[in-house]
mmCIF file of the N, C-alpha and C atoms, coordinates in Angstrom:
data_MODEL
# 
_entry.id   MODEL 
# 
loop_
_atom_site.group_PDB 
_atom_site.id 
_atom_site.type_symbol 
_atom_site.label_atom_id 
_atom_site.label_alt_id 
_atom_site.label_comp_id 
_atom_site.label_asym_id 
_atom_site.label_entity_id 
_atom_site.label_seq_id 
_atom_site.pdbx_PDB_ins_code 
_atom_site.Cartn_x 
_atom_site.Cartn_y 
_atom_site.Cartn_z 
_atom_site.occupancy 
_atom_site.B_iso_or_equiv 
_atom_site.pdbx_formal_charge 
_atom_site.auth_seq_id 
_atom_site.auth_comp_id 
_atom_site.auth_asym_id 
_atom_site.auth_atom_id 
_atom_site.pdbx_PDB_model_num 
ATOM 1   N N  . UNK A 1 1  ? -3.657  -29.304 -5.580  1.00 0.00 ? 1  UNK A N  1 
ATOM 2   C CA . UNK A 1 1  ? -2.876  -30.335 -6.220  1.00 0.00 ? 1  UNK A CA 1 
ATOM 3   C C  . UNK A 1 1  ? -2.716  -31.541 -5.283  1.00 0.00 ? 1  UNK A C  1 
ATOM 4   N N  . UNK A 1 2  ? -2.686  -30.977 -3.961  1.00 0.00 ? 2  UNK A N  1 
ATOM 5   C CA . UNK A 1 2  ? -2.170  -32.574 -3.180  1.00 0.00 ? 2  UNK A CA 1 
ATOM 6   C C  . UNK A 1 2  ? -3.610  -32.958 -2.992  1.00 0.00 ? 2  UNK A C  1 
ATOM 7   N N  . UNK A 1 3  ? -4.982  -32.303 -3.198  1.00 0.00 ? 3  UNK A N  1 
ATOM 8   C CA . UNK A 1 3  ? -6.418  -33.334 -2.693  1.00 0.00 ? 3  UNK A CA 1 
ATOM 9   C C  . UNK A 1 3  ? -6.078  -34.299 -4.394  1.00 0.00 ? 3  UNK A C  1 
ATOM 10  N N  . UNK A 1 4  ? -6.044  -33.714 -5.560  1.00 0.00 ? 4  UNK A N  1 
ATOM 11  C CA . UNK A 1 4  ? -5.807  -34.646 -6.606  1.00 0.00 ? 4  UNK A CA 1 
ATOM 12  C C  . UNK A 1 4  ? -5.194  -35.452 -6.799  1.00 0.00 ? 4  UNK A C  1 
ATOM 13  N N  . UNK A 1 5  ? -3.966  -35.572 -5.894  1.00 0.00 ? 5  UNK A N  1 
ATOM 14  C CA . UNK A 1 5  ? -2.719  -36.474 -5.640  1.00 0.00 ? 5  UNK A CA 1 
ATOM 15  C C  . UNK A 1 5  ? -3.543  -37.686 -4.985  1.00 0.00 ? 5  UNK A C  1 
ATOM 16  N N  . UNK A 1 6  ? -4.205  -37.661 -3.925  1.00 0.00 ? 6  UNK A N  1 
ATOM 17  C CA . UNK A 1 6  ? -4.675  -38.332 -2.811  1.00 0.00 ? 6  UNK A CA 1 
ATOM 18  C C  . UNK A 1 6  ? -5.750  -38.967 -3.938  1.00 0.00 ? 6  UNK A C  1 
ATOM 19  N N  . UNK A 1 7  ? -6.648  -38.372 -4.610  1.00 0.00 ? 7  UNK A N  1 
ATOM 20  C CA . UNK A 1 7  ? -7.591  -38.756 -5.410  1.00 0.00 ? 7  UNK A CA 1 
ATOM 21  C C  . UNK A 1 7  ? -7.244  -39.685 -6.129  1.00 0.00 ? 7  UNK A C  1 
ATOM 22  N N  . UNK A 1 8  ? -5.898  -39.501 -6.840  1.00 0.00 ? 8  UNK A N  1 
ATOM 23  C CA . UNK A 1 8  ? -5.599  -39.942 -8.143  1.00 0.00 ? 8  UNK A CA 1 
ATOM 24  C C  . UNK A 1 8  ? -4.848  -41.775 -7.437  1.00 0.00 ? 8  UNK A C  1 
ATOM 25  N N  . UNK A 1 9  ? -4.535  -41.696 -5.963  1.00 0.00 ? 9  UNK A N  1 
ATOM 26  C CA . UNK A 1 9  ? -4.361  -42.652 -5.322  1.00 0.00 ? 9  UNK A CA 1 
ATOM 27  C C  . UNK A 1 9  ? -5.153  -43.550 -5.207  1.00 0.00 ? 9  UNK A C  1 
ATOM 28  N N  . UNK A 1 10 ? -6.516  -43.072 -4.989  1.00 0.00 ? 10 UNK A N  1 
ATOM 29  C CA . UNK A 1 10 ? -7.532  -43.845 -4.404  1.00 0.00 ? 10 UNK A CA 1 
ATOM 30  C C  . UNK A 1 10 ? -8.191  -44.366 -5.366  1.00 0.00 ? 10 UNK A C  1 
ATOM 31  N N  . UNK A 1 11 ? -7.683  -44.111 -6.790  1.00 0.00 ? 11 UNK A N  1 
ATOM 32  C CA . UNK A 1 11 ? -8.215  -44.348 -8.106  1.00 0.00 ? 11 UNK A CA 1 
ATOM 33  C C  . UNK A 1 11 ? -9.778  -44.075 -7.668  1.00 0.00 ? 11 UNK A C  1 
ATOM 34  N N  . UNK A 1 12 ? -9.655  -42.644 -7.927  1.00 0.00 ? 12 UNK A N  1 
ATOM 35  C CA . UNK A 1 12 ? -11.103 -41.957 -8.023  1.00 0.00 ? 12 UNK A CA 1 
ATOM 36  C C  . UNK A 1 12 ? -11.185 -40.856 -9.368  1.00 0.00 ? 12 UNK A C  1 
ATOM 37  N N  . UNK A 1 13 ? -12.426 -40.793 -9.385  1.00 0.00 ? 13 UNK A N  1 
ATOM 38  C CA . UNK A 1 13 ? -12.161 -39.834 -10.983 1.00 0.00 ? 13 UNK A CA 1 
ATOM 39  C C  . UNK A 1 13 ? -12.485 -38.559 -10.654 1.00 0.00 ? 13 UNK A C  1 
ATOM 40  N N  . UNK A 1 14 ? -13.074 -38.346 -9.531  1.00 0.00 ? 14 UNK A N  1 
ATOM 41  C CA . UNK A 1 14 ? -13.092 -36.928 -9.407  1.00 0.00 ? 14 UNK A CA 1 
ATOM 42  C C  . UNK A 1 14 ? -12.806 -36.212 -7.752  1.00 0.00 ? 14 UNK A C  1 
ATOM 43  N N  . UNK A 1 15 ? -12.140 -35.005 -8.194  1.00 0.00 ? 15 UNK A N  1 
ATOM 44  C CA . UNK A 1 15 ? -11.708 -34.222 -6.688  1.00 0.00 ? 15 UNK A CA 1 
ATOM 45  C C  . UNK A 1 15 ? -12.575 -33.449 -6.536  1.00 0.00 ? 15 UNK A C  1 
ATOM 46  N N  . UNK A 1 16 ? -13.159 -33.753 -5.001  1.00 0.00 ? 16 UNK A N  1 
ATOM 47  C CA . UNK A 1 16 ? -14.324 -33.217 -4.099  1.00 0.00 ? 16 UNK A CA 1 
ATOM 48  C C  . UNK A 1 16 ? -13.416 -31.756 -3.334  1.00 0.00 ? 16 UNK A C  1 
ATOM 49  N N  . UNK A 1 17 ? -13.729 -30.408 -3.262  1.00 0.00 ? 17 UNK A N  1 
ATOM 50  C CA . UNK A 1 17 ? -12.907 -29.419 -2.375  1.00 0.00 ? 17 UNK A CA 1 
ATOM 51  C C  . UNK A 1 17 ? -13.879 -28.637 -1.911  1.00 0.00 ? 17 UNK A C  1 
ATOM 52  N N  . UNK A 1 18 ? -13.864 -28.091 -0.776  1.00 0.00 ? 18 UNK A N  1 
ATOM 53  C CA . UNK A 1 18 ? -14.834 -28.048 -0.091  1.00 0.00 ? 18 UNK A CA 1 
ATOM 54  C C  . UNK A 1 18 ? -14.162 -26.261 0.990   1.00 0.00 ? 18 UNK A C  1 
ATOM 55  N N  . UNK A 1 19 ? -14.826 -25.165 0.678   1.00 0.00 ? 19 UNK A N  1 
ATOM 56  C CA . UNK A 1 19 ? -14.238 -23.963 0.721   1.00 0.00 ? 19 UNK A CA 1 
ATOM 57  C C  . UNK A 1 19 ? -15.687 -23.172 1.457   1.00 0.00 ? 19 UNK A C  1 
ATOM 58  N N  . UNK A 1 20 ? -15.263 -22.430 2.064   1.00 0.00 ? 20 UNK A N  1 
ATOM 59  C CA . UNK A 1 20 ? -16.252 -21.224 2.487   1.00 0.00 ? 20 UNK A CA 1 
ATOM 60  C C  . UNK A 1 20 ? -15.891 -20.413 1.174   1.00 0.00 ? 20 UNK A C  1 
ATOM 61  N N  . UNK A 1 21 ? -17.442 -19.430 1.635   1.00 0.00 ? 21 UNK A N  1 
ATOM 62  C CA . UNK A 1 21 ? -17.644 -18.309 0.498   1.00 0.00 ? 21 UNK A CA 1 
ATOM 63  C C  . UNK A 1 21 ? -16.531 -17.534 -0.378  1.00 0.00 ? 21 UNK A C  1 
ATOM 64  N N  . UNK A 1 22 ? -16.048 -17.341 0.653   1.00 0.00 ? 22 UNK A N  1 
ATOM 65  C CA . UNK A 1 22 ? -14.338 -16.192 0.059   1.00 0.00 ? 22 UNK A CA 1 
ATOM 66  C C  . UNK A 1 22 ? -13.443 -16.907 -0.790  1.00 0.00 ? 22 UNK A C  1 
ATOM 67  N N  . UNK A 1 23 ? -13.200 -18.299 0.023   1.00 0.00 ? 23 UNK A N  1 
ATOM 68  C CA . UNK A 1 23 ? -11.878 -19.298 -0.525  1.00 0.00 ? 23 UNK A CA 1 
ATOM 69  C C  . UNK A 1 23 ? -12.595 -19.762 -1.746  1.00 0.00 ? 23 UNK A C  1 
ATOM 70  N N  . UNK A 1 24 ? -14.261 -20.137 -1.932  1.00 0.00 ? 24 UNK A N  1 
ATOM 71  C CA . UNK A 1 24 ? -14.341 -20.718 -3.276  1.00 0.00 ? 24 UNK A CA 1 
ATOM 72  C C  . UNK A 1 24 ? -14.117 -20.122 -4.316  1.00 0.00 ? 24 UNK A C  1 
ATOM 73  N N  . UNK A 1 25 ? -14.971 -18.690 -3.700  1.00 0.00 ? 25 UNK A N  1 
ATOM 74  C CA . UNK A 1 25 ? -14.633 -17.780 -5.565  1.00 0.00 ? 25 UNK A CA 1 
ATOM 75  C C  . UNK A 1 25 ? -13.120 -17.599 -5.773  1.00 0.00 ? 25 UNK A C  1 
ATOM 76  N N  . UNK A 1 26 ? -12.311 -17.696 -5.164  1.00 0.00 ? 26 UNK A N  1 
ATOM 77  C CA . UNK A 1 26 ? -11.496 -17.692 -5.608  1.00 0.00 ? 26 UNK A CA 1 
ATOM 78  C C  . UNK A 1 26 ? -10.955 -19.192 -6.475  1.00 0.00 ? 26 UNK A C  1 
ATOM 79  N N  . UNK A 1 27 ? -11.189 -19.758 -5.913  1.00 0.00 ? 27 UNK A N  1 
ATOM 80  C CA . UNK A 1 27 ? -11.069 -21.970 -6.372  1.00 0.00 ? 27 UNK A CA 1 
ATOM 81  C C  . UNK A 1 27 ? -11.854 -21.718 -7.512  1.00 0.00 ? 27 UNK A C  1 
ATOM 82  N N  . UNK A 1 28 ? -12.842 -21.329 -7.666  1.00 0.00 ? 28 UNK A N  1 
ATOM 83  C CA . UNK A 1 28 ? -13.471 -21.190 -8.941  1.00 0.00 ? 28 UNK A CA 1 
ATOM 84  C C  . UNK A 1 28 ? -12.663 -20.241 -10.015 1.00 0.00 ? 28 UNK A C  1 
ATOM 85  N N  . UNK A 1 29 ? -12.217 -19.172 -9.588  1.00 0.00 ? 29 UNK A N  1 
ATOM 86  C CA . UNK A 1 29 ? -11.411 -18.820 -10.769 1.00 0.00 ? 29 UNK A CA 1 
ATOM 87  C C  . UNK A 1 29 ? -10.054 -19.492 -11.265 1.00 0.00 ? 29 UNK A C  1 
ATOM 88  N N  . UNK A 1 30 ? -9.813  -20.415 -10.090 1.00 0.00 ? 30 UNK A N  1 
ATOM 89  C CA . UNK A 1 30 ? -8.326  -20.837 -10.559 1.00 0.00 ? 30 UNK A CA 1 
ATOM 90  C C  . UNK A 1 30 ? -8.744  -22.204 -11.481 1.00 0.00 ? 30 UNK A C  1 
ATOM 91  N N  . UNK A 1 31 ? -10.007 -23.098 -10.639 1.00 0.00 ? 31 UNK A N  1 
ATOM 92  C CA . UNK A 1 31 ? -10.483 -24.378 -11.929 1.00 0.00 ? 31 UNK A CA 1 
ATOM 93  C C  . UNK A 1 31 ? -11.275 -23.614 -12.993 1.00 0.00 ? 31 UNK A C  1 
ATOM 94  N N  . UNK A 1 32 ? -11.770 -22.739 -13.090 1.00 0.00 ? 32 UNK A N  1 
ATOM 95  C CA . UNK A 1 32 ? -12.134 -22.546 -14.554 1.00 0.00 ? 32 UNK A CA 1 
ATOM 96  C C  . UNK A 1 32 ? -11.271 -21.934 -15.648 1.00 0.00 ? 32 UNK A C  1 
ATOM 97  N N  . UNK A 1 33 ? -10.103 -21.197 -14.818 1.00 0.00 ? 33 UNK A N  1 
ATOM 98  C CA . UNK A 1 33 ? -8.968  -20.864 -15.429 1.00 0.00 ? 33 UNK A CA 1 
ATOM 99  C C  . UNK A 1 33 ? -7.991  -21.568 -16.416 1.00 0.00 ? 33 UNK A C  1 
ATOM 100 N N  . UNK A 1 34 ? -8.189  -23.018 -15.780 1.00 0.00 ? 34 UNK A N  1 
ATOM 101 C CA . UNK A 1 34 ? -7.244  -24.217 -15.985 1.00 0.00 ? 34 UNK A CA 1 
ATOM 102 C C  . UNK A 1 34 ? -8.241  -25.232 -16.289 1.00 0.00 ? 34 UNK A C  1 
ATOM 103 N N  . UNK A 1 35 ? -8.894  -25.489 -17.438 1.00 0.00 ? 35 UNK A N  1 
ATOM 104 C CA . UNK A 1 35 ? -9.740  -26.599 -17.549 1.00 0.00 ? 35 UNK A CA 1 
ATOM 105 C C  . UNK A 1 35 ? -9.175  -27.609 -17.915 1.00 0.00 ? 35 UNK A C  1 
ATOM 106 N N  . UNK A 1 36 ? -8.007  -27.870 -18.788 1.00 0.00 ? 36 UNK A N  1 
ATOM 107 C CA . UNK A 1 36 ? -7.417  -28.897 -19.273 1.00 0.00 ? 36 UNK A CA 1 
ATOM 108 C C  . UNK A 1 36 ? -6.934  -29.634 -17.375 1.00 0.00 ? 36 UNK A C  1 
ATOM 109 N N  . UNK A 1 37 ? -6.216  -29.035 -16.634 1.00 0.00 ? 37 UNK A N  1 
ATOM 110 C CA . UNK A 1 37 ? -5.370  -29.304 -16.195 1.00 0.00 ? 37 UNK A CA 1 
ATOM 111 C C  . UNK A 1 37 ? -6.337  -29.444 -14.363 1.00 0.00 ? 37 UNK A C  1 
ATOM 112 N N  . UNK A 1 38 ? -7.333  -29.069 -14.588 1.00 0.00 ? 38 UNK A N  1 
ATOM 113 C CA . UNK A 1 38 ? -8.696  -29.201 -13.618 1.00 0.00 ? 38 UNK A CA 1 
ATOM 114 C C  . UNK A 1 38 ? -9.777  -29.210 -13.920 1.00 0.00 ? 38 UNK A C  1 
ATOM 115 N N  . UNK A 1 39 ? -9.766  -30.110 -14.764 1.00 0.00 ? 39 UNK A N  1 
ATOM 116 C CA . UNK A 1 39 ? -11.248 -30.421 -15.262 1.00 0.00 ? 39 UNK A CA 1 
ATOM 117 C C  . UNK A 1 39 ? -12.052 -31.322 -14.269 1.00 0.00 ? 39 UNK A C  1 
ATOM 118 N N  . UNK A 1 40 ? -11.668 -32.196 -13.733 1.00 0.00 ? 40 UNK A N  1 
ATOM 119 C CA . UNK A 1 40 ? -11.921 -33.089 -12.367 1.00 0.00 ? 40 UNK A CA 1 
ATOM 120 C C  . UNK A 1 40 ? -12.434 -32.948 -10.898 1.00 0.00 ? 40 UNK A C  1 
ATOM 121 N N  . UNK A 1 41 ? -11.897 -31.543 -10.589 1.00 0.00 ? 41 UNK A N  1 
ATOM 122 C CA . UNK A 1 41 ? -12.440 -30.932 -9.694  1.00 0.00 ? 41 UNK A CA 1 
ATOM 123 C C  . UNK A 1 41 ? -13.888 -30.313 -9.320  1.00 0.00 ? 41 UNK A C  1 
ATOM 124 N N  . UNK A 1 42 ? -14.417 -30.300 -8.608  1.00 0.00 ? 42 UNK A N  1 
ATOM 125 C CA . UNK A 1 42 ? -15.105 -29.849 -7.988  1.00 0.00 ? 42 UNK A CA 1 
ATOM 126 C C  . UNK A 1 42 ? -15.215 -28.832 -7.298  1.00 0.00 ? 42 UNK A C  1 
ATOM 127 N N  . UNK A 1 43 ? -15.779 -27.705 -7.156  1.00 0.00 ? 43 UNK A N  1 
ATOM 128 C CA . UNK A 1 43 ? -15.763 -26.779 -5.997  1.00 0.00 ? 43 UNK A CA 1 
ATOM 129 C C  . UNK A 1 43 ? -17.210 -26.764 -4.846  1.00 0.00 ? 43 UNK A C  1 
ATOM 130 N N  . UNK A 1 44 ? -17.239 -26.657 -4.399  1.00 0.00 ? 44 UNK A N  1 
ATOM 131 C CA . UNK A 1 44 ? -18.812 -26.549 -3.467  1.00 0.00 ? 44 UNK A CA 1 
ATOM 132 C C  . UNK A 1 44 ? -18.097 -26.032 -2.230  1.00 0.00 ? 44 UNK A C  1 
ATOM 133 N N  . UNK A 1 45 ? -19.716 -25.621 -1.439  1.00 0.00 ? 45 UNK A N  1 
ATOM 134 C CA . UNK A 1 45 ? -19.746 -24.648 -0.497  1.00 0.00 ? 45 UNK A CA 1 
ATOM 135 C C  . UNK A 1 45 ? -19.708 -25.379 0.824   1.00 0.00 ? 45 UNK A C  1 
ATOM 136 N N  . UNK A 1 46 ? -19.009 -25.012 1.724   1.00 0.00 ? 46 UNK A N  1 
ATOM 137 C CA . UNK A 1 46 ? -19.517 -25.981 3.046   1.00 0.00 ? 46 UNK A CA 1 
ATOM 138 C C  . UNK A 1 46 ? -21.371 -25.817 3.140   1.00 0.00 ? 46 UNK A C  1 
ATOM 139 N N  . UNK A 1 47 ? -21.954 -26.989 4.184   1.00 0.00 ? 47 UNK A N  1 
ATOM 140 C CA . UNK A 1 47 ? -22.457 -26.859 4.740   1.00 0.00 ? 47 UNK A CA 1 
ATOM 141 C C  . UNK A 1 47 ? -23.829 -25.732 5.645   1.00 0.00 ? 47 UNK A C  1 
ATOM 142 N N  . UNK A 1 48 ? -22.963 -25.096 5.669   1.00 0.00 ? 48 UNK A N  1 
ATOM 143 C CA . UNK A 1 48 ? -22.969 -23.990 6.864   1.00 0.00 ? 48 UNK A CA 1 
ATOM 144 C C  . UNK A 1 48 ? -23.477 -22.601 5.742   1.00 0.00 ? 48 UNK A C  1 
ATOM 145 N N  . UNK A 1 49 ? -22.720 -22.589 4.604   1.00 0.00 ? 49 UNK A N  1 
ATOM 146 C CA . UNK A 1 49 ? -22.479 -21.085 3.903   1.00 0.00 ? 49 UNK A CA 1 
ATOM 147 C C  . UNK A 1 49 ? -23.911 -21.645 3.244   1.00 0.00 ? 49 UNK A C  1 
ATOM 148 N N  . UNK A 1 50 ? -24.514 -22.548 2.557   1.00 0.00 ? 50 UNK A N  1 
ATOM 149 C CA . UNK A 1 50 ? -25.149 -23.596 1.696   1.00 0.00 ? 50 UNK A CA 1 
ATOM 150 C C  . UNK A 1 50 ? -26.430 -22.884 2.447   1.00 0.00 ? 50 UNK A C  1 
ATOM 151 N N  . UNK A 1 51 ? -26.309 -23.557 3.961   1.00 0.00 ? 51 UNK A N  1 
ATOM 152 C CA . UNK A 1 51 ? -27.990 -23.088 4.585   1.00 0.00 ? 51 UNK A CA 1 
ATOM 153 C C  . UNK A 1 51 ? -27.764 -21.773 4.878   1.00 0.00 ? 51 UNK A C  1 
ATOM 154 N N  . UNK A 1 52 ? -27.196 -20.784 5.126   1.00 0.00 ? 52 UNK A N  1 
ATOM 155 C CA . UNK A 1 52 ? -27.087 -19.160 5.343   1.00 0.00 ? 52 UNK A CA 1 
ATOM 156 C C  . UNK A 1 52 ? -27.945 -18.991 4.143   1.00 0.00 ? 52 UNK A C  1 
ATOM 157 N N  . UNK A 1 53 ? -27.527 -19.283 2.691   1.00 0.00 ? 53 UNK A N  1 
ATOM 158 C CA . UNK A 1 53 ? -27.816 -19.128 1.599   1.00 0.00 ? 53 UNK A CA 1 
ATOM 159 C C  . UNK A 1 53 ? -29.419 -19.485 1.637   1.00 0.00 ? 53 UNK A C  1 
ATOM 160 N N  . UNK A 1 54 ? -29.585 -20.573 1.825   1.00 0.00 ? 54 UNK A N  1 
ATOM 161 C CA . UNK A 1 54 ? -30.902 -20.971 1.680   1.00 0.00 ? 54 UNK A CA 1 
ATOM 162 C C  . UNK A 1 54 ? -32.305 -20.706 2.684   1.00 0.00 ? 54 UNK A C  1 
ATOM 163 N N  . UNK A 1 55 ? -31.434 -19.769 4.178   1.00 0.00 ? 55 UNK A N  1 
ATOM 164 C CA . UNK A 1 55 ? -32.417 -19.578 4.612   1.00 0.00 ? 55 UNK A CA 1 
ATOM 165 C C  . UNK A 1 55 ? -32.632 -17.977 4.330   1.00 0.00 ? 55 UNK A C  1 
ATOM 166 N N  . UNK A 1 56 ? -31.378 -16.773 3.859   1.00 0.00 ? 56 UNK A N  1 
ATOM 167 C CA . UNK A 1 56 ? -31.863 -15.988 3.225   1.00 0.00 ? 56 UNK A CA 1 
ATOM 168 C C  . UNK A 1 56 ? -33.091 -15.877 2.359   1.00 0.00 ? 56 UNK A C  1 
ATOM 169 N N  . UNK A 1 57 ? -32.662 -16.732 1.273   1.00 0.00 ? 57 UNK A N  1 
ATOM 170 C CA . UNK A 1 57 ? -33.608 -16.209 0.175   1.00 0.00 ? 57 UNK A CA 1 
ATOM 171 C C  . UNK A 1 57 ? -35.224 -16.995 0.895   1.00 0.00 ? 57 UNK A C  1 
ATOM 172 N N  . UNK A 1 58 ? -35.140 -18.346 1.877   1.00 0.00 ? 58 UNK A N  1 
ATOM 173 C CA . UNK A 1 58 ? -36.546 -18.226 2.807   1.00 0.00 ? 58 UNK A CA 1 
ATOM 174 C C  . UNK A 1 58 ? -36.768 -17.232 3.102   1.00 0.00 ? 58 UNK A C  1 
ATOM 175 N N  . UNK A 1 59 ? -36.172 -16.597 3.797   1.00 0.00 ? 59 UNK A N  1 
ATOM 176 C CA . UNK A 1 59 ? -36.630 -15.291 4.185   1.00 0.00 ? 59 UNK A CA 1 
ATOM 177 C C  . UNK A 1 59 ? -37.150 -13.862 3.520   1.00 0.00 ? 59 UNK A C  1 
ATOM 178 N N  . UNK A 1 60 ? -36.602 -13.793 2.329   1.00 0.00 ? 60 UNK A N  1 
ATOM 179 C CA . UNK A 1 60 ? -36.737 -13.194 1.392   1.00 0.00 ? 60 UNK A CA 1 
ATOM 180 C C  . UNK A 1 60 ? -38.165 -13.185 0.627   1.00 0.00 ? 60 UNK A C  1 
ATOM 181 N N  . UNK A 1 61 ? -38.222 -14.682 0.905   1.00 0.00 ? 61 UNK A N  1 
ATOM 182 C CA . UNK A 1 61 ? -39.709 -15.309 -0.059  1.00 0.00 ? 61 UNK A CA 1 
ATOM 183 C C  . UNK A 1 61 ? -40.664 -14.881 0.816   1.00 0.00 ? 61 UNK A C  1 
ATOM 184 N N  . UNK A 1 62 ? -40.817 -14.736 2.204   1.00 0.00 ? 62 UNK A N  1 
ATOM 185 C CA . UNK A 1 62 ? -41.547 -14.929 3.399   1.00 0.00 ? 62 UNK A CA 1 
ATOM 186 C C  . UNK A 1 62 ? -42.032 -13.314 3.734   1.00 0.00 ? 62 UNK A C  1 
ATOM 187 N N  . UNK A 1 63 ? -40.859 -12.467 3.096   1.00 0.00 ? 63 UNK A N  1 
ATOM 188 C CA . UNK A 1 63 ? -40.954 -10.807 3.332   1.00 0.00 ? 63 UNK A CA 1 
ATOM 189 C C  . UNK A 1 63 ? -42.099 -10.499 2.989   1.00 0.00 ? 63 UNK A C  1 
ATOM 190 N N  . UNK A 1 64 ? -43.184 -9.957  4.007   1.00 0.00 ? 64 UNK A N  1 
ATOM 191 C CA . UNK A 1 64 ? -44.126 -9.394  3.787   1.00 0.00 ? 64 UNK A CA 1 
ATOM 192 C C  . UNK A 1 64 ? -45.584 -10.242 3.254   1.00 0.00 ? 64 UNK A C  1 
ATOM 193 N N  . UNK A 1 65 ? -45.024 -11.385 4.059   1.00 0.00 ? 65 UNK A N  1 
ATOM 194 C CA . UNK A 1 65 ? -46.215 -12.129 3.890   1.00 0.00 ? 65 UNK A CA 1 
ATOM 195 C C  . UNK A 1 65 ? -47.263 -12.075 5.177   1.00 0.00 ? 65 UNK A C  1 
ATOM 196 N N  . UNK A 1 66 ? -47.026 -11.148 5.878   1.00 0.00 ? 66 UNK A N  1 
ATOM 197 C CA . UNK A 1 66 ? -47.425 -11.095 7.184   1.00 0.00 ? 66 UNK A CA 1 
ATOM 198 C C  . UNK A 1 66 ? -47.636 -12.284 8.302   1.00 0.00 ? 66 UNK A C  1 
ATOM 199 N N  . UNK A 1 67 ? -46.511 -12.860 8.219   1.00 0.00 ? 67 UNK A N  1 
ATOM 200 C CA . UNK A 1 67 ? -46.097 -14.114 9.250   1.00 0.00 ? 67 UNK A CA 1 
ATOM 201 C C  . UNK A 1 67 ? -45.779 -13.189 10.465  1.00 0.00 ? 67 UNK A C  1 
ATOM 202 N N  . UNK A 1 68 ? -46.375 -13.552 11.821  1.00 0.00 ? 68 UNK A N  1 
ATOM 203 C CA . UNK A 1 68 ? -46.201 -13.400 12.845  1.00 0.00 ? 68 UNK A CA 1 
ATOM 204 C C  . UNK A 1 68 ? -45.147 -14.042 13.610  1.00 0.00 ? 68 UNK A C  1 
ATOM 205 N N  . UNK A 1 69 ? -44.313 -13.612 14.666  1.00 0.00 ? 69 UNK A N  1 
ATOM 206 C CA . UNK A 1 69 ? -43.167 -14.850 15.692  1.00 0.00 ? 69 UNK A CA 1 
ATOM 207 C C  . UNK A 1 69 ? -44.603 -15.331 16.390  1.00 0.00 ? 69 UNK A C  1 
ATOM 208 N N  . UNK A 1 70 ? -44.189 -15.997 17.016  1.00 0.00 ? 70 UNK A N  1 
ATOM 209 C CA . UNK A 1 70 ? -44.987 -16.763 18.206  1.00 0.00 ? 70 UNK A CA 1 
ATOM 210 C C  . UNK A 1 70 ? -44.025 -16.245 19.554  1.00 0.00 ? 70 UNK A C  1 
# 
C-alpha cells in the first residue's frame, strides 16, 4: 500500500514491486486476490532469482549434449 501511495504521488499509473522467489508467490496471491483494489500492480522477480532461473533451464537444455569444461 505505501509503494502505491508513493506511485499515486508521482502521478504514475502503475506500481513496480520487486520480491525474491518466496516473498512474490506470496504478492501474487494477495494481487490476484484483490483485483479491483490491485489491479495496478506489478509483481516481478529480482534480478538475481530471474538469471538462477534462466541459467537452470540453460543448463537443462545443454544436459547431455556432450559439452566438455575447458
Amino acid at each position: 500500500m505505501t509503494s502505491m501511495k508513493v506511485t499515486q504521488k508521482l502521478n504514475q499509473p502503475v506500481t513496480f514491486v520487486t520480491f525474491d522467489y518466496a516473498a512474490a508467490i506470496i504478492a501474487f496471491d494477495i494481487v490476484w486476490g484483490k483485483p479491483a483494489v490491485l489491479s495496478n500492480v506489478i509483481v516481478h522477480f529480482g534480478a538475481i532469482h530471474t538469471m538462477c532461473s534462466y541459467m537452470g533451464a540453460l543448463g537443462k537444455m545443454m544436459a547431455g549434449s556432450d559439452l566438455k569444461r575447458c
